[in-house]
Z-matrix of the N, CA and C atoms (Angstrom, degrees):
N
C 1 1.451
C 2 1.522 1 108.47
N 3 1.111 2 120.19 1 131.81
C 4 1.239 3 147.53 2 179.08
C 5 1.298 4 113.12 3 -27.99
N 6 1.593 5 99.97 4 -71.08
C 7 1.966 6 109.58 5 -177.52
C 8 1.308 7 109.37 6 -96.05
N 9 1.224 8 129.07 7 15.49
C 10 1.365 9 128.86 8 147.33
C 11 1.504 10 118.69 9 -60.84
N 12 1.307 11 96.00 10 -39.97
C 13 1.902 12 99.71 11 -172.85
C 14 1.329 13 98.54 12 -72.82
N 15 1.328 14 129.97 13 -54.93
C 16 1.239 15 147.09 14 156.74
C 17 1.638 16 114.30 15 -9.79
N 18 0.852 17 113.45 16 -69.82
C 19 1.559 18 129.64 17 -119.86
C 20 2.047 19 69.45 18 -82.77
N 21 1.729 20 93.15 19 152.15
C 22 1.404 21 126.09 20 155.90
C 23 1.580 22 109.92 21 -38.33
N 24 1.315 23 103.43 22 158.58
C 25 1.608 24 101.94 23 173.54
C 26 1.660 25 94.82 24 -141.07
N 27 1.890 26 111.42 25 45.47
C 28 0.307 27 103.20 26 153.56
C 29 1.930 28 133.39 27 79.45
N 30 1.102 29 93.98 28 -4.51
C 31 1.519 30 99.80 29 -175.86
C 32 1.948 31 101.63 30 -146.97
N 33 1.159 32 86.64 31 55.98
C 34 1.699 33 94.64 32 155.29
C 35 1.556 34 108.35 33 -75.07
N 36 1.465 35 109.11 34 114.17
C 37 1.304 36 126.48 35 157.95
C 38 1.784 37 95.88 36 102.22
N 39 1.251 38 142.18 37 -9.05
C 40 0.792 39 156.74 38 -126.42
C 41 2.018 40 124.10 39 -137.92
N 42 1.753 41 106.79 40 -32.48
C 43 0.865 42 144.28 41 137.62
C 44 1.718 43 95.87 42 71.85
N 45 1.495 44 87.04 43 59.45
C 46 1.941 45 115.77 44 176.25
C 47 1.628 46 107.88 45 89.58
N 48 1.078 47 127.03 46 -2.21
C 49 1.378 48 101.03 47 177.57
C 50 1.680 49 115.83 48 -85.23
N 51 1.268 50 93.92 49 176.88
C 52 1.463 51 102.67 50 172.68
C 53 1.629 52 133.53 51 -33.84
N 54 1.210 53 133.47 52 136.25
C 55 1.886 54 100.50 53 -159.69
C 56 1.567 55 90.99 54 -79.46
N 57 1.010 56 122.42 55 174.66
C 58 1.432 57 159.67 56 -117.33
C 59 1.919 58 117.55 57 -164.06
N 60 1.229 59 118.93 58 97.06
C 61 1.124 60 116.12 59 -168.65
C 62 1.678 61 121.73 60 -50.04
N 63 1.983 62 98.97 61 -30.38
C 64 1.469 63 96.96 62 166.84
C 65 1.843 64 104.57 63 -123.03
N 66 1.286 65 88.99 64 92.96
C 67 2.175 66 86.33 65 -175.82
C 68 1.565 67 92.07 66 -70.77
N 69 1.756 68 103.96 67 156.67
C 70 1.440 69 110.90 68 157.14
C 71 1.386 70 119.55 69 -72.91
N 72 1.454 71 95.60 70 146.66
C 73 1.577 72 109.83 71 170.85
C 74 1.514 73 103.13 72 -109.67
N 75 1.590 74 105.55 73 164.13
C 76 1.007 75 87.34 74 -177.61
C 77 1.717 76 92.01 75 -125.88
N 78 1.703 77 138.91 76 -175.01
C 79 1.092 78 143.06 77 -99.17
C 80 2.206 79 75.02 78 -99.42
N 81 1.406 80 112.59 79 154.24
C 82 1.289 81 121.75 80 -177.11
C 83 1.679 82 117.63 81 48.92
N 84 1.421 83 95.19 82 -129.91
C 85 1.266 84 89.44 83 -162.54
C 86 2.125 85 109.34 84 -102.42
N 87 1.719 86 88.62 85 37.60
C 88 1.287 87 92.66 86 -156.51
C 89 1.859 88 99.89 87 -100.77
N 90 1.455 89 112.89 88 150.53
C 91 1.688 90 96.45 89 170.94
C 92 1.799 91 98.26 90 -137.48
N 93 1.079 92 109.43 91 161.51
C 94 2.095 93 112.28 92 177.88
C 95 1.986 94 78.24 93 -95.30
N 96 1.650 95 101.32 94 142.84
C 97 1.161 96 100.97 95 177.89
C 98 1.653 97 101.54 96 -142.96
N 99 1.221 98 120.55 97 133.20
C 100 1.416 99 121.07 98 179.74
C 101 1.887 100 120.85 99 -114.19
N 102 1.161 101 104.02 100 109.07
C 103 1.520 102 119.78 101 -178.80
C 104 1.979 103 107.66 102 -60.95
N 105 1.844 104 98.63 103 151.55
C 106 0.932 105 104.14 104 167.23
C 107 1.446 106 127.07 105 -46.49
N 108 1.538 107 125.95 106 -34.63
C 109 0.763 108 142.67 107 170.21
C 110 1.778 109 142.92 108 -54.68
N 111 0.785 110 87.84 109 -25.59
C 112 1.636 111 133.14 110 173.67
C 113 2.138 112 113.55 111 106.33
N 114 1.230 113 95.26 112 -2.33
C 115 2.038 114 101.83 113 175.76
C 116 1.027 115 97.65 114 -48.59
N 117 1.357 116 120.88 115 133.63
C 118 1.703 117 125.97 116 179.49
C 119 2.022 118 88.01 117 -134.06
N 120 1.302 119 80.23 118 162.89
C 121 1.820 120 96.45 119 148.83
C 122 1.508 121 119.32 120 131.77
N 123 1.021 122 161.96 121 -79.10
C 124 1.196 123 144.77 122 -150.41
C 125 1.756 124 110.20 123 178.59
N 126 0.866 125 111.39 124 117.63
C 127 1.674 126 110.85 125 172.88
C 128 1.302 127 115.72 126 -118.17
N 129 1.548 128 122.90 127 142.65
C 130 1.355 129 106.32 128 179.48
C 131 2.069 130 86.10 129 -136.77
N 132 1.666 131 102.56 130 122.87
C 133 1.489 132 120.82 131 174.64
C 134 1.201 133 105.45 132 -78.97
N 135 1.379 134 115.10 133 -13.96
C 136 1.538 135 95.12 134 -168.59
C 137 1.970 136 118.37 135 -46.01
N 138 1.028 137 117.42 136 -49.53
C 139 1.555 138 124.91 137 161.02
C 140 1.672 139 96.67 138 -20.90
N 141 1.257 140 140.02 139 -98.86
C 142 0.925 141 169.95 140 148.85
C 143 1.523 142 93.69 141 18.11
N 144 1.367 143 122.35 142 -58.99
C 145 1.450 144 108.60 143 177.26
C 146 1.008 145 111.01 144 -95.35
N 147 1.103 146 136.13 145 -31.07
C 148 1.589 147 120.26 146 163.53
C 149 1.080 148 132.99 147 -40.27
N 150 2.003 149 111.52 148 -19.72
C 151 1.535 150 103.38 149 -172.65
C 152 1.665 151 95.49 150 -80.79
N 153 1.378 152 120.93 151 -10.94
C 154 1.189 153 125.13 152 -161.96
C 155 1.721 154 134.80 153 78.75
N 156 1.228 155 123.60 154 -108.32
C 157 1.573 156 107.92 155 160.02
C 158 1.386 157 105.48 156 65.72
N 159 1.703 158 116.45 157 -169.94
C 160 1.383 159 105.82 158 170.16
C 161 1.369 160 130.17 159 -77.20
N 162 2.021 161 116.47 160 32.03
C 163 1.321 162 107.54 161 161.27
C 164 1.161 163 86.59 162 -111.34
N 165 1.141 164 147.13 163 65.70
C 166 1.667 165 137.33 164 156.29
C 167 1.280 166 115.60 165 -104.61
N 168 1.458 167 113.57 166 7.54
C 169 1.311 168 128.93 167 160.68
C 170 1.831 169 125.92 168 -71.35
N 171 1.700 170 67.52 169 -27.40
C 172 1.951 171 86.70 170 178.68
C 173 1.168 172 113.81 171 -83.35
N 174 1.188 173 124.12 172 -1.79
C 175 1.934 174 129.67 173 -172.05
C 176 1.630 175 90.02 174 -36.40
N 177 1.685 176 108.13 175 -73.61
C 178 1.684 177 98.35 176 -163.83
C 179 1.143 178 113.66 177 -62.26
N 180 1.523 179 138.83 178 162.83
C 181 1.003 180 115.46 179 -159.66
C 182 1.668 181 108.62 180 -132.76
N 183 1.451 182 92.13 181 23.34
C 184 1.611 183 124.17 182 161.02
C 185 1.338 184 97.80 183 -77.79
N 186 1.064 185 128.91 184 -58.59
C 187 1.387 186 135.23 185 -168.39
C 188 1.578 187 115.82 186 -62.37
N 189 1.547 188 100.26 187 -25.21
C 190 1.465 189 119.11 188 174.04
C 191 1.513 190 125.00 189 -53.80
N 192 1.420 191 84.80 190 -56.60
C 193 1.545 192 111.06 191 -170.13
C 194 1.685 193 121.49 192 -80.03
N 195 1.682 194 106.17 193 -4.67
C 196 1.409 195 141.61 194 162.37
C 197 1.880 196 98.23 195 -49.34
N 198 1.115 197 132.33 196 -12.28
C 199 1.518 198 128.94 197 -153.31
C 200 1.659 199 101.90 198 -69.42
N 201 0.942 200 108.80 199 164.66
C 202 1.912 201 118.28 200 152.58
C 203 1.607 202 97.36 201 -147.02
N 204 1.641 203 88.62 202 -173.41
C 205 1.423 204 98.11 203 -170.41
C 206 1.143 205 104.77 204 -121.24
N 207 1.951 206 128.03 205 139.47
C 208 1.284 207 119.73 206 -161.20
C 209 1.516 208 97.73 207 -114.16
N 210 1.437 209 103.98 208 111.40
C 211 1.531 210 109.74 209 -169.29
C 212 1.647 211 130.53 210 -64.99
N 213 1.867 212 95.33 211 -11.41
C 214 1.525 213 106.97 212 172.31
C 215 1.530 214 124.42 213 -51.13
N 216 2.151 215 85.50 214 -37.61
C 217 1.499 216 109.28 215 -158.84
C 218 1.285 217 114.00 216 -113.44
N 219 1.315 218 128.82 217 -19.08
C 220 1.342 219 142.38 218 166.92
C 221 1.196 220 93.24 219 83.78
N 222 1.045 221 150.00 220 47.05
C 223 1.785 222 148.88 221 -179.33
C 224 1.835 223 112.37 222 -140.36
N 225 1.301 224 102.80 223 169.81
C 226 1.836 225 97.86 224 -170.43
C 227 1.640 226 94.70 225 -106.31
N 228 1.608 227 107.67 226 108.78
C 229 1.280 228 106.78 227 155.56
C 230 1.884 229 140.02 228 -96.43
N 231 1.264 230 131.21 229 179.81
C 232 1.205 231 127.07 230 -163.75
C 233 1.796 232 86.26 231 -137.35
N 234 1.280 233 124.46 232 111.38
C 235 1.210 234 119.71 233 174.72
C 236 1.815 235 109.32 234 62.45
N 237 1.226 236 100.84 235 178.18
C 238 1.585 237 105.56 236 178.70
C 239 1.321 238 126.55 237 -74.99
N 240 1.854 239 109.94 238 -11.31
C 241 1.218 240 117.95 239 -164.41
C 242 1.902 241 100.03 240 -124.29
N 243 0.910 242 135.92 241 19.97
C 244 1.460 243 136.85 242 177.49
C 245 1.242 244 105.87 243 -143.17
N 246 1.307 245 119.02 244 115.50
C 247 1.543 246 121.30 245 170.07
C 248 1.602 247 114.89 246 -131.18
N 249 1.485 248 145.94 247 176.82
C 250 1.721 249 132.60 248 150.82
C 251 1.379 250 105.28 249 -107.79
N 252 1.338 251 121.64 250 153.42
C 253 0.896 252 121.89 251 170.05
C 254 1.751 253 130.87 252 -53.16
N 255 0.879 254 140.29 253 134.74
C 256 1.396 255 126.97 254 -162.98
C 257 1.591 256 103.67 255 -67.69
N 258 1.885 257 114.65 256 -41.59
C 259 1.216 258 106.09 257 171.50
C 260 1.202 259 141.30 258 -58.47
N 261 1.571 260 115.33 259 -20.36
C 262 1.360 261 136.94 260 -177.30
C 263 1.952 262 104.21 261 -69.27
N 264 1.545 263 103.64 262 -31.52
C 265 1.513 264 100.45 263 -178.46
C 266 1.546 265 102.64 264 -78.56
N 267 1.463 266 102.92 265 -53.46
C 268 1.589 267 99.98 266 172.39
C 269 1.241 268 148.59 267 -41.66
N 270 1.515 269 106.42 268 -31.16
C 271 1.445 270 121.03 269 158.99
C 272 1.714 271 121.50 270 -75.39
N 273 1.370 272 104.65 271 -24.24
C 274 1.682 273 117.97 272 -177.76
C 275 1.777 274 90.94 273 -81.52
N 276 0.859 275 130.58 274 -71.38
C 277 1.818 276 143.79 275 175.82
C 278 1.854 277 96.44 276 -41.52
N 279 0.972 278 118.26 277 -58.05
C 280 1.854 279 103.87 278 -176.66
C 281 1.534 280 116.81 279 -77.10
N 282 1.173 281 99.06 280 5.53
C 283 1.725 282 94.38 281 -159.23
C 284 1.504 283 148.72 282 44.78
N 285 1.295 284 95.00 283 58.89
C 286 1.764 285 101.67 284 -169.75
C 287 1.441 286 87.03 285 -166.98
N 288 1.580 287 98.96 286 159.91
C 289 1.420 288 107.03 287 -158.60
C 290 1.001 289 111.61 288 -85.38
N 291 1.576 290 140.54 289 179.75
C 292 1.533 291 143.10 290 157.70
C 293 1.566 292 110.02 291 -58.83
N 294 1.558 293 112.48 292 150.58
C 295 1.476 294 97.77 293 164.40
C 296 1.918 295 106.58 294 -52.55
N 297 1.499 296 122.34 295 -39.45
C 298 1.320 297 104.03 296 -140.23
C 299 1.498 298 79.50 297 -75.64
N 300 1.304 299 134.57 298 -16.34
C 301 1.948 300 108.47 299 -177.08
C 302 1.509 301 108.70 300 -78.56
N 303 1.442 302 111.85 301 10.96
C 304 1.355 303 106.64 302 173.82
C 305 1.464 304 116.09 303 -109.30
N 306 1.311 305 122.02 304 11.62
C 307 1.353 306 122.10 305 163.35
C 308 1.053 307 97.34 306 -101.87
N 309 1.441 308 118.39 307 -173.75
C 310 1.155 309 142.25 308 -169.70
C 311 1.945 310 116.76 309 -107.29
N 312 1.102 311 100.06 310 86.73
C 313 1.419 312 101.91 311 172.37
C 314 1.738 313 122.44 312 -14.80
N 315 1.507 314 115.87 313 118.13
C 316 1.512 315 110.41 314 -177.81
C 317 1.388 316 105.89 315 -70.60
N 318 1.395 317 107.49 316 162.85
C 319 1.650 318 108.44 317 -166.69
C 320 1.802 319 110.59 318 -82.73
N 321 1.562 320 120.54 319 6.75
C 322 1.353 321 108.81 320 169.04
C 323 1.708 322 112.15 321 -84.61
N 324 1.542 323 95.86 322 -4.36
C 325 2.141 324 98.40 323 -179.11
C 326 1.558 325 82.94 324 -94.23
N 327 1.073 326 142.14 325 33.59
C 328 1.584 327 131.97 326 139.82
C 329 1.725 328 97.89 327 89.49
N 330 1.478 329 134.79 328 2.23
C 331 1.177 330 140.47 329 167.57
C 332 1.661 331 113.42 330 -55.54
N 333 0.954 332 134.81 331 144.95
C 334 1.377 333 149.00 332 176.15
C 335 1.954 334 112.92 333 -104.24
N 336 0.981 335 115.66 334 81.15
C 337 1.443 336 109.62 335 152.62
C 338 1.707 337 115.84 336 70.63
């Protein structure tokens, strides 16, 4: 399953243990995040709210740091209705792109050819 490989193990900031009702963050909008897998390392969203969208809620970054972890999904959510994808951290944390940034954007997302 997909977001199994994915999914948190749970010890963002924490570096595998058990999650933690208050995990560390670390400075902005950045957190150390460790995969089921054993991929660990560092994410920084700030990108992510800057583009705005429905993380433009996250601008402050009090509001940021508001997160928990939703253990259904193994991913960091903000309330019941804002979550990231777990893969989206995983690909930002390993350094290499998503498959979908490796196709070619269809031309109604405003891509050219």
């Amino acid at each position: 399953m997909l977001s199994a490989l994915f999914a948190l193990s749970f010890a963002v900031g924490r570096g595998g243990q058990s999650p933690s009702p208050d995990p560390q963050r670390l400075d902005g909008y950045r957190l150390a995040v460790t995969f089921a897998d054993g991929t660990s390392g560092v994410v920084d969203l700030a990108r992510h709210i800057r583009a705005g969208g429905v993380f433009a809620r996250l601008s402050d970054v009090n509001a940021f740091r508001q997160f928990t972890i939703n253990p259904d999904f193994g991913t960091i959510c903000w309330g019941d209705d804002l979550d990231i994808a777990p893969e989206t951290l995983y690909y930002e944390v390993a350094g290499v792109p998503s498959p979908a940034m490796l196709h070619e954007a269809p031309p109604e997302y405003g891509r050219n050819g």
